[in-house]
C-alpha positions as CSV (number, residue, x, y, z in Angstrom):
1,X,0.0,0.0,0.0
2,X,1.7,3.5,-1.0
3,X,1.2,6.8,1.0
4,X,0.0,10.0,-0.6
5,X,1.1,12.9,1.3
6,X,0.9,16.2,0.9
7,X,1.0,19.3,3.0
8,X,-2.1,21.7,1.5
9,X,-5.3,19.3,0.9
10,X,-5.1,22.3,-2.3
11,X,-2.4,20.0,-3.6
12,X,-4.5,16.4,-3.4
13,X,-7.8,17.7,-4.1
14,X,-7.7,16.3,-7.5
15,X,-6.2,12.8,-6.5
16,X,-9.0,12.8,-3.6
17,X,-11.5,13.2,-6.6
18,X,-10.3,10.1,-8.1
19,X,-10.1,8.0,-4.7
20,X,-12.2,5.2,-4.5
21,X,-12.4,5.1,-0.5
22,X,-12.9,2.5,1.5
23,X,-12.6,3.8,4.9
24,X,-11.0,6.5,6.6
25,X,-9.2,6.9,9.9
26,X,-9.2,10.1,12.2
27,X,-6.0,10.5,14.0
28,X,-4.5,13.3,15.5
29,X,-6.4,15.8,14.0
30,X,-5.5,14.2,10.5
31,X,-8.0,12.3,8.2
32,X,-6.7,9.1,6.7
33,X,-8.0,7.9,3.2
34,X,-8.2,4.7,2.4
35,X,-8.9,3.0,-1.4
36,X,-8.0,2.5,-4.1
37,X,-6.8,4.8,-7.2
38,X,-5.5,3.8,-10.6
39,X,-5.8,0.4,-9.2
40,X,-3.4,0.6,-6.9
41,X,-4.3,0.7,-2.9
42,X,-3.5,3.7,-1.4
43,X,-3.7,6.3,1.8
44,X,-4.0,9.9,1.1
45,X,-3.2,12.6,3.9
46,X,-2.9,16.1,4.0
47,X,-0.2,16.4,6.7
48,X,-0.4,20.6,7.4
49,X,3.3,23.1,7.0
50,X,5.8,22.2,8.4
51,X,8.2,19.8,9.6
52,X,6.6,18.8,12.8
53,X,3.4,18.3,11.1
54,X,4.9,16.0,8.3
55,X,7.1,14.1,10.6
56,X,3.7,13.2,13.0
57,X,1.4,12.4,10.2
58,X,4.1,10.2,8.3
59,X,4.6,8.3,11.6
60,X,1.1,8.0,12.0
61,X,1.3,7.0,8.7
62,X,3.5,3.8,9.1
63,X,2.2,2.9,12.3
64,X,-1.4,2.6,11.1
65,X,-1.2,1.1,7.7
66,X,1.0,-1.5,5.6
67,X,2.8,0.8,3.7
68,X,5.5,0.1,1.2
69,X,6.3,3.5,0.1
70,X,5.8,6.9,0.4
71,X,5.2,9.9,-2.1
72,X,5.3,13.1,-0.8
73,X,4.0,16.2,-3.5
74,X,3.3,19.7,-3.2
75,X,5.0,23.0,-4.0
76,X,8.4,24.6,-3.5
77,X,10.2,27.7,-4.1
78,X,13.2,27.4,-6.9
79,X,16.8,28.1,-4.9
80,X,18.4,27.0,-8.7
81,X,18.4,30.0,-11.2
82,X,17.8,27.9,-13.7
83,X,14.3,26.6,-12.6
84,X,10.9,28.4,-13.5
85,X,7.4,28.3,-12.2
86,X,6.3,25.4,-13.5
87,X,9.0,23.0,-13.4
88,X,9.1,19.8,-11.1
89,X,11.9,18.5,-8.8
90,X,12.2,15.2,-7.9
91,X,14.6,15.0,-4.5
92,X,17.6,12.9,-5.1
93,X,19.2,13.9,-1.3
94,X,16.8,15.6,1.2
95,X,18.2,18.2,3.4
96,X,17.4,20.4,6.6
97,X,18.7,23.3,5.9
98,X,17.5,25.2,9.0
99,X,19.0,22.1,11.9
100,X,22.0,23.0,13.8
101,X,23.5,21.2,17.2
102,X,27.0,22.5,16.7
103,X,29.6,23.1,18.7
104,X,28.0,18.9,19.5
105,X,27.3,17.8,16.3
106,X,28.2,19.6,13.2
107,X,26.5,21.7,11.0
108,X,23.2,20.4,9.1
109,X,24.4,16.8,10.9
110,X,21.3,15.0,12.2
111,X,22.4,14.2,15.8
112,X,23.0,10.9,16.8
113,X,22.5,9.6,13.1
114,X,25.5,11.2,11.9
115,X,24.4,11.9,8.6
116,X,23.3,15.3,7.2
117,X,21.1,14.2,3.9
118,X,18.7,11.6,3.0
119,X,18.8,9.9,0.1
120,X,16.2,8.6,-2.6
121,X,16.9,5.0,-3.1
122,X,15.3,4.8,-6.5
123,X,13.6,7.3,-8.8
124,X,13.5,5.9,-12.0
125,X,10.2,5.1,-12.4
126,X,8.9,8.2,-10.9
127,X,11.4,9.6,-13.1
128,X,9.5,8.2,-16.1
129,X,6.4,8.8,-15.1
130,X,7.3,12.6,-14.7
131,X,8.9,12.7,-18.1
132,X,5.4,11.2,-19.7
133,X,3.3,14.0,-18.5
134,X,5.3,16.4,-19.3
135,X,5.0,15.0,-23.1
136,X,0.9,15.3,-22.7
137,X,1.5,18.5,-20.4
138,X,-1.2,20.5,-22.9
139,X,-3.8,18.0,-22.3
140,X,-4.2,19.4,-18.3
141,X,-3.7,22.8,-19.1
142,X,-5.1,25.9,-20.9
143,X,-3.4,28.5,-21.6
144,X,-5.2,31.1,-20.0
145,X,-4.1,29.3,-16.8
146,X,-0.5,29.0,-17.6
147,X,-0.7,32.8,-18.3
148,X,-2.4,33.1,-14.8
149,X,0.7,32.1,-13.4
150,X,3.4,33.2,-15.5
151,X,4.3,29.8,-16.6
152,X,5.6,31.0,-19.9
153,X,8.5,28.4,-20.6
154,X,8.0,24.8,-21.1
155,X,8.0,22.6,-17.7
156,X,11.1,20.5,-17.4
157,X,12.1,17.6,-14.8
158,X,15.2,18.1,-12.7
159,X,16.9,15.9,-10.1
160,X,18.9,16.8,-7.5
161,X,18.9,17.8,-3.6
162,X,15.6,19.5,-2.0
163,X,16.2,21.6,1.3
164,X,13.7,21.6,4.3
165,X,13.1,24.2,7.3
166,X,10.3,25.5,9.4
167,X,10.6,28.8,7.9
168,X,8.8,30.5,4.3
169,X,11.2,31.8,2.3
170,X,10.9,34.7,0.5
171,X,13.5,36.9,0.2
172,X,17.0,37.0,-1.2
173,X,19.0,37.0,1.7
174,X,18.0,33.4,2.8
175,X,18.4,32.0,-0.5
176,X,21.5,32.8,-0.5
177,X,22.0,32.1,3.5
178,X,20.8,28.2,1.9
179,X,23.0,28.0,-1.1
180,X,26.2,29.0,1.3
181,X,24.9,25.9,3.5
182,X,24.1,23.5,1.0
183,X,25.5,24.9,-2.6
184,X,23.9,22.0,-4.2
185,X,20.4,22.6,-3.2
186,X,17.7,22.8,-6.2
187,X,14.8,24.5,-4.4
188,X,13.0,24.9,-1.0
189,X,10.0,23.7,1.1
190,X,8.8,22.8,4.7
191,X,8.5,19.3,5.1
192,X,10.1,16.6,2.5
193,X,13.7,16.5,4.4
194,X,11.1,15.5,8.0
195,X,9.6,13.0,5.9
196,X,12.9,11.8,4.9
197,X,14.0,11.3,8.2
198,X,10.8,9.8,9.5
199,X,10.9,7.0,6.2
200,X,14.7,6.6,6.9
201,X,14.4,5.4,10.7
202,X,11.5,3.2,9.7
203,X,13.3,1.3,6.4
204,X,10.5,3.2,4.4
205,X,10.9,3.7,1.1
206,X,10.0,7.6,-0.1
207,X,9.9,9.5,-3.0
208,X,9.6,14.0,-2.8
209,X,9.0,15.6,-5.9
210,X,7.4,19.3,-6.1
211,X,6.5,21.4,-8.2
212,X,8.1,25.4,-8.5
213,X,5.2,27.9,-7.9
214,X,8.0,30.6,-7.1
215,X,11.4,31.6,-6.9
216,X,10.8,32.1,-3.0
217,X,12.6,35.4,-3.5
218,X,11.3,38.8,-2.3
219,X,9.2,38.5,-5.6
220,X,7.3,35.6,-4.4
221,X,3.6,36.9,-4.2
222,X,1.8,34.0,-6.1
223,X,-1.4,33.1,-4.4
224,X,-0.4,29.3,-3.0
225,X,-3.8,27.5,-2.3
226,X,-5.1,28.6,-5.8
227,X,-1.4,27.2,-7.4
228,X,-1.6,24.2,-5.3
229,X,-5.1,23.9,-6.8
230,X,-5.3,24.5,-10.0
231,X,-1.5,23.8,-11.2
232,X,0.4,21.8,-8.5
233,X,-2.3,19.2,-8.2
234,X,-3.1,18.7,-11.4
235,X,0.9,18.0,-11.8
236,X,0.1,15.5,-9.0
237,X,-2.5,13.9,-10.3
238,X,-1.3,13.5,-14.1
239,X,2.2,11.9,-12.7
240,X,1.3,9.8,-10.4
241,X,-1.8,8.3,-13.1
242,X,1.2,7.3,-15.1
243,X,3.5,6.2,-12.2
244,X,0.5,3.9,-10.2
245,X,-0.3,2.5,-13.4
């Protein structure tokens, strides 16, 4: 069974839609979806911002179901210069950018684990499964909506590390805070590097791709629950048809 998450329930709406449910399950002021979707057996979540949130409804997650793997979706801001509104991130490496024990432990290091990223085990078929929506990308899209939110450029896929951290960016000086921390880092968000950890301490499987609704600059005045709705979760819904299928 493979666990939808996501932190807006603006970003699953549309997968909700398609859920055929069987039961649900109220738990710590979360709602639990159980069904089936795409033929495949699922749980869908909304887990709320934040790394806190994520990290208690993942674990919830796990502890109440059989799950094999977890997908966590939603928006991010782009860190990379080279990423528009629009395009999707699949994590390679998940990291908290905002987690610091030092002089104990050093910087970005996950005490007592002794590591400071998480890595994706296997994204290919994700991987694919982005790359085939974004060949029908037309087909879940008009253009008056694209032009709504300055998605101008053709969507592309890129790979690398996503950073995490209890805090919104929007202005320059953080992103730049970040990219002195962790150079490598593609864009930013609130919750997949929690998720990580939580999947990683329980030999869960997990997958975080997102989709760029800004460049989480001091620019960044998009209006997120109408993105997540109309844009990120189609993304979400159109990906994972192909990847659950």
């Amino acid at each position: 069974m493979i666990g939808l998450v996501s932190a807006m329930p603006e970003e699953m709406q549309s997968l909700l839609n398609e859920l055929q449910i069987s039961k649900t399950l109220e738990k710590g002021k979360r709602t639990y979806y159980q069904g089936t979707i795409f033929n495949q057996d699922v749980v869908l979540v909304f887990s709320r911002w934040g790394k806190v949130a994520a990290a208690a409804t993942v674990t919830q997650l796990i502890n109440s179901f059989a799950i094999s793997e977890i997908i966590f979706s939603g928006v991010a801001g782009a860190i990379d210069s080279k990423l528009n509104i629009g395009d999707i991130v699949l994590g390679t490496e998940l990291i908290q950018h905002d987690i610091d024990a030092s002089p104990l432990y050093p910087s970005l290091e996950i005490p007592l684990l002794g590591i400071t990223s998480f890595k994706t085990k296997n994204t290919t078929n994700l991987e694919i499964a982005t790359q085939q929506f974004l060949k029908n990308y037309n087909y879940y899209f008009n253009k008056k909506t694209l032009e709504n939110f300055d998605i101008n450029k053709t969507p592309k896929l890129e790979k690398g590390t996503i950073v995490s951290g209890d805090q919104f960016v929007n202005s320059s000086e953080k992103i730049k805070e970040i990219q002195k921390l962790v150079p490598q880092s593609l864009c930013v968000e609130m919750e997949g590097a929690a998720v990580a950890q939580v999947c990683y301490e329980y030999e869960i499987p997990f997958q975080i791709i997102r989709i760029i609704s800004d460049k989480a600059d001091d620019n960044s005045h998009i209006d997120f629950p109408k993105f997540a709705n109309e844009v990120a979760g189609k993304y979400t819904l159109g990906i994972l048809e192909k990847y659950l299928s």
